[in-house]
N, C-alpha and C positions, 0 to 999 in steps of 0.2 A: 802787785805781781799778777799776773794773767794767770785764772785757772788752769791746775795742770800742766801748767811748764815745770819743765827740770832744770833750764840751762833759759835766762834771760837778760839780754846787754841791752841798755839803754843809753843811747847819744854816748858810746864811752870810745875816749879819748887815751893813748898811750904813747906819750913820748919819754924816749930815752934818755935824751940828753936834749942842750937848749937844741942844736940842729938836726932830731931825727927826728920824726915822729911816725911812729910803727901804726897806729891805729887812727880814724880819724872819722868821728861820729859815728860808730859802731851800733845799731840797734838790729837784734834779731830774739826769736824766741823760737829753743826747740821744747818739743812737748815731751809728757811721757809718754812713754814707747814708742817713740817716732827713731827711723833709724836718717841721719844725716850725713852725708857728705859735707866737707869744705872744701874746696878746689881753687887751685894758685898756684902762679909762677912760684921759686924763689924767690924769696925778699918780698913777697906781695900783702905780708901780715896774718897767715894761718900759724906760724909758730907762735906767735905772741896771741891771739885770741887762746892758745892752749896755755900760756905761760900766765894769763889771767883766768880762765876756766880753775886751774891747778893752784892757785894763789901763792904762783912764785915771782908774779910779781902783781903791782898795785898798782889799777887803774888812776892815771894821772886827772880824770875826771868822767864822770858819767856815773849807771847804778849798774851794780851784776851781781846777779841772784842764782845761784846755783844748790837744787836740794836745798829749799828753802832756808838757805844760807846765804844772809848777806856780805858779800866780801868785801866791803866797804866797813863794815863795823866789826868785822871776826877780828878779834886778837891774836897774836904773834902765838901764844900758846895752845890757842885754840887749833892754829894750822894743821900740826898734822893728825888730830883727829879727825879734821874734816877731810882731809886727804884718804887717809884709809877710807873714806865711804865710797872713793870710786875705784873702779876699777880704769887702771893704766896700762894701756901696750904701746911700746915703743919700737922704734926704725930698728937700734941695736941691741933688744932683745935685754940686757942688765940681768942676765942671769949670775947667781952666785957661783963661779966656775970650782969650787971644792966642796960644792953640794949636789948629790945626784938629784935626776928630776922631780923624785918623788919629793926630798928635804927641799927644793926650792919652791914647791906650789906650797908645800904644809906651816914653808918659813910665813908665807904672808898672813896661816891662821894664827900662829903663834905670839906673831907681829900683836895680836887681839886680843888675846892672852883666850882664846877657846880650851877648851876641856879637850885631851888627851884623847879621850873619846871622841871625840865630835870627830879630830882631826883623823881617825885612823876610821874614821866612814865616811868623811866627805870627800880628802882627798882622790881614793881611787874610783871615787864614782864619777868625777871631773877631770880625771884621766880617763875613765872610759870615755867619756862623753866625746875627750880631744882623739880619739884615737892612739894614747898612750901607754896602755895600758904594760905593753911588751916591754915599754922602756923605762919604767921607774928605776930600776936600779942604773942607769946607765948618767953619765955626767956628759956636763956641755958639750963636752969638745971629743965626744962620743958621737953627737947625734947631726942630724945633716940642718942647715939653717932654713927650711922650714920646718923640722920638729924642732927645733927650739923657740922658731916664733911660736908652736901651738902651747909648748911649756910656756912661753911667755903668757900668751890668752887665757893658758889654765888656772895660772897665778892670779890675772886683775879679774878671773869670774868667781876664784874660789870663796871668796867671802859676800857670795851673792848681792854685790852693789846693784843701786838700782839706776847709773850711769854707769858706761864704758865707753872711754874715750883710747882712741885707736890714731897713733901719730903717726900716719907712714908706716904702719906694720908690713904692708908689703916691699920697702923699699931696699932688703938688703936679702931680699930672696929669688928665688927661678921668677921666671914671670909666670907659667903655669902654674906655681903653687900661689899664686896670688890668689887667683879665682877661689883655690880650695878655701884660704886665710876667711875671701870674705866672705862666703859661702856659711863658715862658721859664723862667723859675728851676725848674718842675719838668723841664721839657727836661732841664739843667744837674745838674738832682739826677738823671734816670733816667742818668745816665753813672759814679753813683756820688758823688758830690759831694755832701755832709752842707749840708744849707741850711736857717737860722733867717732864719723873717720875720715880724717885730715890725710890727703891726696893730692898727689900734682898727676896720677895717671889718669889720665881722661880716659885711655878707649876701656879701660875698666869702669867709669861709672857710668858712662855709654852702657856698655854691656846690660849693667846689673841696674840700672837705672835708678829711679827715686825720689827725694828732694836733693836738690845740687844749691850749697851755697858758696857761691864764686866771692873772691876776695883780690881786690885790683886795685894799688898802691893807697892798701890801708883801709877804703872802703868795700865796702857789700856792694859787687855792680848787680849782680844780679841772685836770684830765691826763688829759681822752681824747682819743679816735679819732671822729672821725663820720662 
């Protein structure tokens, strides 16, 4: 394993079935506190680099070390402890809709089993952080879809992971609130916090610039900085 990485694919290979194959000699390595982009079409194999990043499913061959966790050798029971170590934002948000905002961030300390205490001082300091503070009491279908993408970010940073992987969190909101989205998750990364966000919106990583790792039917065409 390379020093300091958090997230490392070696020659990995993911096929579906005997006729698809989603991945196709995959090697990269992101570091700590590196913040990443992936960038692709549709169908180009950024979902499935997340669907093994998450160990929902199993590389049909090659190594991946995430959090110096190998997921080649993690057991089935092992999974979702390993899972709680990251922090997750996704495209549609997966908020508990008969939970106000505050019960859905506090749901994932619980998820932990944290001390009652912990929870009733970390949560609204990580609503302040999102700018939520106004809305704890308020529920999903209350709030506009980018405060609940921010309720989403609030949730995968509240148990302080030391990855956050970010799937399309801008893709079901304004496109002006996208900028704000990332704005936050680099916040989140200048604290130290190793952060992947899977994108098909170029003029946003244009923008906001970086490492850009492009994904073109299944391999890595390209790994810079712009």
């Amino acid at each position: 394993m390379i020093q300091n990485s958090m997230i490392q694919f070696q020659n990995v290979f993911l096929k579906y079935d005997k006729d698809t194959m989603a991945l196709r000699d995959v090697s990269l390595t992101i570091r700590r506190g590196e913040f990443a982009f992936i960038v692709g079409s549709s169908g180009s194999g950024k979902s499935s680099i997340i669907k093994l990043i998450l160990r929902e499913r199993a590389a049909s061959s090659g190594s991946i070390i995430v959090n110096d966790v190998d997921l080649n050798k993690i057991k089935q029971r092992q999974i979702p402890k390993f899972r709680r170590s990251l922090g997750v934002v996704f495209q549609d948000f997966r908020l508990i809709p008969d939970m106000n905002v505050y019960e859905n961030v506090a749901f994932s300390m619980r998820m932990t089993d944290a001390a009652p205490q912990d929870i009733q001082k970390r949560v609204p300091y990580v609503l302040g952080l999102m700018g939520l503070s106004h809305k704890a009491k308020k529920f999903p279908h209350e709030i506009s879809g980018g405060e609940q993408q921010r309720v989403a970010l609030a949730r995968a940073l509240i148990n302080a992971p030391p990855i956050i992987i970010a799937d399309e969190p801008t893709g079901n909101i304004d496109p002006e609130l996208s900028y704000e989205i990332v704005e936050l998750l680099r916040g989140i990364n200048s604290f130290g916090t190793t952060v992947v966000m899977v994108t098909h919106e170029q003029e946003l990583v244009e923008d906001f610039g970086g490492r850009v790792i492009r994904i073109e039917d299944g391999r890595v065409s390209s790994d810079t900085i712009l």
